[in-house]
C-alpha positions as CSV (number, residue, x, y, z in Angstrom):
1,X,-102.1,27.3,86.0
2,X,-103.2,29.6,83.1
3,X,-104.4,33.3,83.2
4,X,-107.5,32.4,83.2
5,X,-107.3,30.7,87.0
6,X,-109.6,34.0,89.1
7,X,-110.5,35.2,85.7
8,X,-113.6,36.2,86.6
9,X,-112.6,38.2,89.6
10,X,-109.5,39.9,88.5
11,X,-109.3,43.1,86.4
12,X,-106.1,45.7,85.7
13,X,-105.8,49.4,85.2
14,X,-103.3,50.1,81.8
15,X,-101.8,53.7,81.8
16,X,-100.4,54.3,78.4
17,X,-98.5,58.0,77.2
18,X,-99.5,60.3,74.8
19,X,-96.1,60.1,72.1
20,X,-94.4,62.9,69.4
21,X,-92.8,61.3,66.6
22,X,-90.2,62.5,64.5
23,X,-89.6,65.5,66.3
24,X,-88.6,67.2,63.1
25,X,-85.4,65.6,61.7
26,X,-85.6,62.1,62.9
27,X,-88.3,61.0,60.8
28,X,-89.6,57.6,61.9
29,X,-86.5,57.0,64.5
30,X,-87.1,59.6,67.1
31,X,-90.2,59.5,69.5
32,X,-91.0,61.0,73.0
33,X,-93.2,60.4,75.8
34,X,-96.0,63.0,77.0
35,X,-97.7,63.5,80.2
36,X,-101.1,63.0,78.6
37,X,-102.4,59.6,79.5
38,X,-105.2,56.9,78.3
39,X,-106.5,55.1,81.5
40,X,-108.1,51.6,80.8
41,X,-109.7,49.2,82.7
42,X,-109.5,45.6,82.0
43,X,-111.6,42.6,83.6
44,X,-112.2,39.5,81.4
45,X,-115.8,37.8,81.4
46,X,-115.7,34.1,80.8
47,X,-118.7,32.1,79.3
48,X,-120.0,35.5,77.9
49,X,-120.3,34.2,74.4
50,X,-117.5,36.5,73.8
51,X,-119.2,39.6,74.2
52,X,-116.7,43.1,74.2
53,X,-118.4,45.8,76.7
54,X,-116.4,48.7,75.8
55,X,-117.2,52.3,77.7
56,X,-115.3,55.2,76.3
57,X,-114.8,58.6,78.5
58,X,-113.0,61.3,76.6
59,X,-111.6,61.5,73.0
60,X,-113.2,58.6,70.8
61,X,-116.1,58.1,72.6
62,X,-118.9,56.9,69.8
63,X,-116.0,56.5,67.3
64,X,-113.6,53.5,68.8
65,X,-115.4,49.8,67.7
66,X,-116.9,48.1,70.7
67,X,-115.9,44.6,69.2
68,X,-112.5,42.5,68.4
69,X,-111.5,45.0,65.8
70,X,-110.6,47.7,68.6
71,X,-106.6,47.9,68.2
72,X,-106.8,47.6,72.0
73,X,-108.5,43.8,71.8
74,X,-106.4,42.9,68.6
75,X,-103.4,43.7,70.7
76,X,-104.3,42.2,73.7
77,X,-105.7,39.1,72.4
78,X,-102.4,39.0,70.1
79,X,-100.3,38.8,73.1
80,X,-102.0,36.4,74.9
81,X,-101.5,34.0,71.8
82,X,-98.0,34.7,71.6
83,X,-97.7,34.0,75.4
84,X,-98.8,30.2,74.6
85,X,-102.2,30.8,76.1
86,X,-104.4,32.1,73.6
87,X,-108.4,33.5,74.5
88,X,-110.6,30.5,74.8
89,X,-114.1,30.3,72.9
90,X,-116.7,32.7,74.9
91,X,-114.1,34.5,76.4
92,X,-115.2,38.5,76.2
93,X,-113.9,41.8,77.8
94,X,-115.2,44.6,79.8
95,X,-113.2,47.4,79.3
96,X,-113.6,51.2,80.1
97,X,-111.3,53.9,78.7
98,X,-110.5,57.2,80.3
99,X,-109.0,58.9,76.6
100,X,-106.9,61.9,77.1
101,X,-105.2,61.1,73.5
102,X,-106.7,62.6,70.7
103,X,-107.2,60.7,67.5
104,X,-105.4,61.2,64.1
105,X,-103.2,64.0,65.3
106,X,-99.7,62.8,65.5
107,X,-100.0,62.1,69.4
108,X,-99.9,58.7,69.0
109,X,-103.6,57.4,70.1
110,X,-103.5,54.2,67.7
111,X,-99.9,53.1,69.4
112,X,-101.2,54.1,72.8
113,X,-104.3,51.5,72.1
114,X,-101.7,49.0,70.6
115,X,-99.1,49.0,73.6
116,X,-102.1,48.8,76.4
117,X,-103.4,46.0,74.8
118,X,-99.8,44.3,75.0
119,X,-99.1,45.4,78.4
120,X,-102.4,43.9,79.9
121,X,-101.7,40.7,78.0
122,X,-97.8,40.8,79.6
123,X,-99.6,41.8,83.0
124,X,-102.0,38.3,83.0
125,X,-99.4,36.8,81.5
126,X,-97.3,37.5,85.0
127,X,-94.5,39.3,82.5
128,X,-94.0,36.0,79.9
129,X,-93.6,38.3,77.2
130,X,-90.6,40.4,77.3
131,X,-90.3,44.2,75.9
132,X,-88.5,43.0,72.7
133,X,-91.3,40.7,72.0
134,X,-93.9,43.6,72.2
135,X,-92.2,45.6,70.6
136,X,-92.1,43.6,67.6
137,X,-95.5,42.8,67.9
138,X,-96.6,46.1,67.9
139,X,-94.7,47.0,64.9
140,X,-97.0,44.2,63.3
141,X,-100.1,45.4,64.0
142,X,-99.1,49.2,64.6
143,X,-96.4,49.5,61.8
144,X,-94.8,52.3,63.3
145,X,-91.9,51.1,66.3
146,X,-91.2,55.4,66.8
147,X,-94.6,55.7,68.4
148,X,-94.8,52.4,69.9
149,X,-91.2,52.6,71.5
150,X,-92.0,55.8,73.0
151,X,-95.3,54.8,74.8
152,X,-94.0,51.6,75.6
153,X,-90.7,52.3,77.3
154,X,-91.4,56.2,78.3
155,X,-88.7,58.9,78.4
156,X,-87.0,59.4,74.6
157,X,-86.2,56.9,72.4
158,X,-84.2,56.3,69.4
159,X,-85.4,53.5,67.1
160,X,-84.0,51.4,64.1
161,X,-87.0,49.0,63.1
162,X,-86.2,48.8,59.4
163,X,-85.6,45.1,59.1
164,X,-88.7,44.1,60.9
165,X,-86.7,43.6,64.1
166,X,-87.0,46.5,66.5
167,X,-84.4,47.6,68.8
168,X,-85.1,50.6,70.6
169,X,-82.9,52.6,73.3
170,X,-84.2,55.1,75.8
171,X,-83.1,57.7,77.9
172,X,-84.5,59.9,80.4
173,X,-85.9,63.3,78.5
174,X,-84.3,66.5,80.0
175,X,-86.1,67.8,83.3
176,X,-86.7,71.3,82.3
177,X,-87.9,70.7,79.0
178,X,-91.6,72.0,78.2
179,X,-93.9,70.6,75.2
180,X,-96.2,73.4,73.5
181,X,-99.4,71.3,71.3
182,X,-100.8,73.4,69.4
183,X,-104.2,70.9,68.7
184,X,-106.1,71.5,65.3
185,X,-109.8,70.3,65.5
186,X,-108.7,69.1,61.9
187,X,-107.6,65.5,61.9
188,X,-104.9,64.3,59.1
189,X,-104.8,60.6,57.8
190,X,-100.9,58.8,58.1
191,X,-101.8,57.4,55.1
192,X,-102.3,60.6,53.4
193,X,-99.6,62.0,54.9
194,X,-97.0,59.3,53.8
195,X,-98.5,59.0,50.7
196,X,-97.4,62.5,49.4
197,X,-93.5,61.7,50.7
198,X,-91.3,61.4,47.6
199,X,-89.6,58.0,46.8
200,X,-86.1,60.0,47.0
201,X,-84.7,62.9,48.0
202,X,-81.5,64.6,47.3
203,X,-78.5,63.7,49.1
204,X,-77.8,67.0,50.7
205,X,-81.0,67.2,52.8
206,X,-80.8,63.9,53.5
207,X,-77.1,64.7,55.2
208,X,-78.6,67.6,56.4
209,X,-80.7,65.4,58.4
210,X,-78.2,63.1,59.7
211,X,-76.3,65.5,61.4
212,X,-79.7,67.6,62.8
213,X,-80.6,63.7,64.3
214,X,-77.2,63.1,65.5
215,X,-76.5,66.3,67.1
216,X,-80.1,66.1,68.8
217,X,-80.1,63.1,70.2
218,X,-76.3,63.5,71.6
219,X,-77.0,66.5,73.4
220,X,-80.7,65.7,74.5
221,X,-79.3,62.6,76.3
222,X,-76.8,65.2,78.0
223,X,-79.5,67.6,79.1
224,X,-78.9,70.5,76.6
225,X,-81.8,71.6,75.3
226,X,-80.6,74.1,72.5
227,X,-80.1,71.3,69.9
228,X,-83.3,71.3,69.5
229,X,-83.6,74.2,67.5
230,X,-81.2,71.9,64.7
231,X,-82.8,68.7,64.9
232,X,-86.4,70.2,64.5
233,X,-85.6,71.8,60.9
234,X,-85.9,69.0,58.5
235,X,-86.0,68.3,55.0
236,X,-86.8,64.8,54.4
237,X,-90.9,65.2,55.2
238,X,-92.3,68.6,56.8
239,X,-91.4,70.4,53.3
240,X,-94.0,68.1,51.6
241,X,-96.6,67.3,53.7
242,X,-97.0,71.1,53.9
243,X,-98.2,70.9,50.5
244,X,-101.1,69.2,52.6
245,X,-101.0,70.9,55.0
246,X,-100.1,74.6,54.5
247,X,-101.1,76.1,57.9
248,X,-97.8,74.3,59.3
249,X,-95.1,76.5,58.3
250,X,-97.3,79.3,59.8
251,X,-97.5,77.9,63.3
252,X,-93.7,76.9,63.4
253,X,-92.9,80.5,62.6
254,X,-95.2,81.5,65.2
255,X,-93.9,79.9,67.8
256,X,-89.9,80.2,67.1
257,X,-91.1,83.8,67.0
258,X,-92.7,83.7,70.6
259,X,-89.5,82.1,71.6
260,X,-89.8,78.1,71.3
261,X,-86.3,76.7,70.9
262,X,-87.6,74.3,68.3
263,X,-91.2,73.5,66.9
264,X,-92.2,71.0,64.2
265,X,-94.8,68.7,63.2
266,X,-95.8,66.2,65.5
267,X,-95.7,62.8,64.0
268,X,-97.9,62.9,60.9
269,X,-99.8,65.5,62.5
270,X,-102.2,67.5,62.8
271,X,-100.4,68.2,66.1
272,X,-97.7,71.3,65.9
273,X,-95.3,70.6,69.0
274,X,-93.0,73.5,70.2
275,X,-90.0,73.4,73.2
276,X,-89.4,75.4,75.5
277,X,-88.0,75.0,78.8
278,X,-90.3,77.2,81.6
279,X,-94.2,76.9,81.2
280,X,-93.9,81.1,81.5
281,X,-92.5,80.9,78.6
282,X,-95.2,78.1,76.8
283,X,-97.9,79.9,77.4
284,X,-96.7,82.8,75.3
285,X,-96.0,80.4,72.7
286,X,-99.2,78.7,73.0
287,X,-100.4,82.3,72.4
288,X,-98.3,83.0,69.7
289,X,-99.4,79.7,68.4
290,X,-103.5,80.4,68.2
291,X,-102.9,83.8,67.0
292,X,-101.1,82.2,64.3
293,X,-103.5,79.8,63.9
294,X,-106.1,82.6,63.5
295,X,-104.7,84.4,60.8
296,X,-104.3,81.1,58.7
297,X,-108.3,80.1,59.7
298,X,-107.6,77.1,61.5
299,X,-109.4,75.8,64.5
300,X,-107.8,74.2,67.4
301,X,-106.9,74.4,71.1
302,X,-103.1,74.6,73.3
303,X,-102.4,72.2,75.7
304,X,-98.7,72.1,77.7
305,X,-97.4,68.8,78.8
306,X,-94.1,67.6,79.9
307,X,-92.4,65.1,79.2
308,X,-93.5,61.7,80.8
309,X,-90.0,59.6,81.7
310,X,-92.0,56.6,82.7
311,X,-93.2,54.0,81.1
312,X,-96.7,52.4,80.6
313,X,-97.4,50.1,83.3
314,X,-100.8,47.7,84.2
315,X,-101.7,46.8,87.5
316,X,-103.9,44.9,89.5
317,X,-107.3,47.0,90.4
């Protein structure tokens, strides 16, 4: 019996994190999970000519395609094919989206549609694709396994996807730890942002690095949150996308001024993510943050999430 068997009378809700990559340092290796959360609702329509009805509440609505180029459909349908039972002709999708991610600012929306499309097609699937093969599907179509890990598995992860083969650990993301976003109403492309990285870099920041990642991740996994004010200082990528993006330098001094143990960039950005580890103390360096932002003329919005230790799940509705 195929997925399809009740197709017409069966649906799912996907819950998919909000992700930080990078986290300074650990450029394209590090990623955590957020307590922000896309909510999607998934019920197939056979012998609908194939017809996508897509409702969007929240960030994207009247930007995200209502056809099969939505990254959620691609990845769905993806993983159904690779599960041996690909969509048949006329086969289309209701879906409705519940967005809390916002889009092109580091926090991970395109990964977030990627691994909710996978998880759905796992969920009909009754689980016949494992984690390892999602994950390397998503670094197919999503290209970037820091992101994807993250939302996929929840909690921290550490990520070697170099070779086109994925492997990705986790661990639990310290209890008392507190994210600060600062928001910009600016969005930044990944591509632009990549595109201004240098094709080398000298050896001594790229040690520098090294030990800020190693250090990091050691003590995070043991609960000790002051590493982070090491593995957020890097020199590998912050120091030239500022050229892009000159307000950053400003909001990272703002909040390490206000107190934040560590601040950087969040993924590619426009995101500017800052740790603390009490929310008294975020919201004066959320403060800090969009005075700063003030001064250097840029418009955007705090939000304070914590870290979200589990991982994205579908279920039957």
């Amino acid at each position: 019996m195929t997925w399809l068997a009740g197709a017409a009378t069966r649906s799912l809700v996907v819950e998919v994190p909000a992700t930080s990559a990078n986290l300074g340092a650990g450029y394209d290796c590090l990623g955590l999970a957020l307590d922000i959360v896309n909510t999607t609702e998934l019920r197939p329509l056979p012998d609908t000519g194939g017809r996508i009805e897509l409702e969007v509440d929240g960030e994207g609505a009247e930007l995200l395609p209502a056809d099969r180029s939505n990254r959620f459909v691609i990845a769905l349908e993806a993983g159904l094919t690779r599960g041996g039972q690909p969509v048949p002709a006329g086969l289309g999708w209701a879906i409705r989206m519940r967005n809390r991610i916002p889009l092109a600012r580091g926090l991970g929306s395109s990964a977030a549609a990627t691994i909710g499309g996978l998880v759905a097609a796992q969920a009909l699937l009754r689980g016949a694709l494992s984690d390892d093969e999602l994950m390397a599907m998503a670094l197919e179509i999503e290209g970037h396994a820091d992101n994807a890990a993250a939302a996929l598995l929840g909690g921290m992860v550490v990520v070697d996807g170099g070779d086109g083969r994925p492997l990705a650990l986790r661990f639990d993301a310290p209890d008392r730890l507190v994210c600060v976003l600062f928001i910009p109403d600016r969005q930044l492309s990944t591509a632009s942002m990549r595109a201004c990285l240098p094709e080398s870099v000298p050896l001594v920041n790229a040690v520098a690095n090294l030990g800020h990642v190693a250090v990091g991740v050691a003590g995070l996994s043991t609960g000790r949150l002051d590493v982070l004010d090491r593995l957020t200082r890097d020199q590998l990528h912050e120091p030239y996308r500022a050229r892009l993006y000159p307000e950053l330098p400003v909001l990272v001094r703002a909040a390490r001024s206000a107190g934040a143990v560590g601040a950087c960039l969040s993924g590619a950005g426009s995101t500017i993510v800052a740790f603390t580890d009490s929310y008294a103390h975020a919201e004066k360096i959320g403060a800090a943050m969009l005075a700063g932002a003030g001064d250097a003329e840029i418009v955007g919005r705090v939000e304070i999430a914590a870290p979200r230790n589990e991982r994205a799940c579908a279920r039957e509705a």
